[in-house]
C-alpha positions, 0 to 999 in steps of 0.5 A: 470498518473498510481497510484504506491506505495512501499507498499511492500518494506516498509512492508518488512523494517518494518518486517511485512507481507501481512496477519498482514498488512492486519488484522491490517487494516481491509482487508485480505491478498489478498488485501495488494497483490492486491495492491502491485501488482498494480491490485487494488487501494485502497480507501484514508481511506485505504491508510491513514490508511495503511500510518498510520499503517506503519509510513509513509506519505501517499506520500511517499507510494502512488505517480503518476507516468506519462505514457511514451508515 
């Protein structure tokens, strides 16, 4: 199973960017990339807290999705 998200597409509906996403959760710009582009995952508190910051659950913005074989 390989962890996804819409991190980007909420981010962008709630009209925030990287850098203001990122400072109001305690990581840099570079981070909120990383994520968005699958090169990192984040820690639970992150992703809570990342959930929280956008108003969503945690579910809807991080999902497994299954390798197709």
């Amino acid at each position: 199973m390989i962890l996804k998200n819409t991190l980007k597409e909420v981010r962008q509906k709630k009209c925030l960017t990287q850098e203001e996403l990122g400072a109001s959760v305690g990581v840099s710009r570079q981070t909120i990339i990383s994520i968005e582009r699958y090169r990192y995952k984040p820690t639970l508190e992150l992703a809570m807290k990342i959930a929280e910051k956008l108003n969503i659950r945690i579910e809807k913005l991080f999902y497994f999705e299954e390798i197709k074989k």
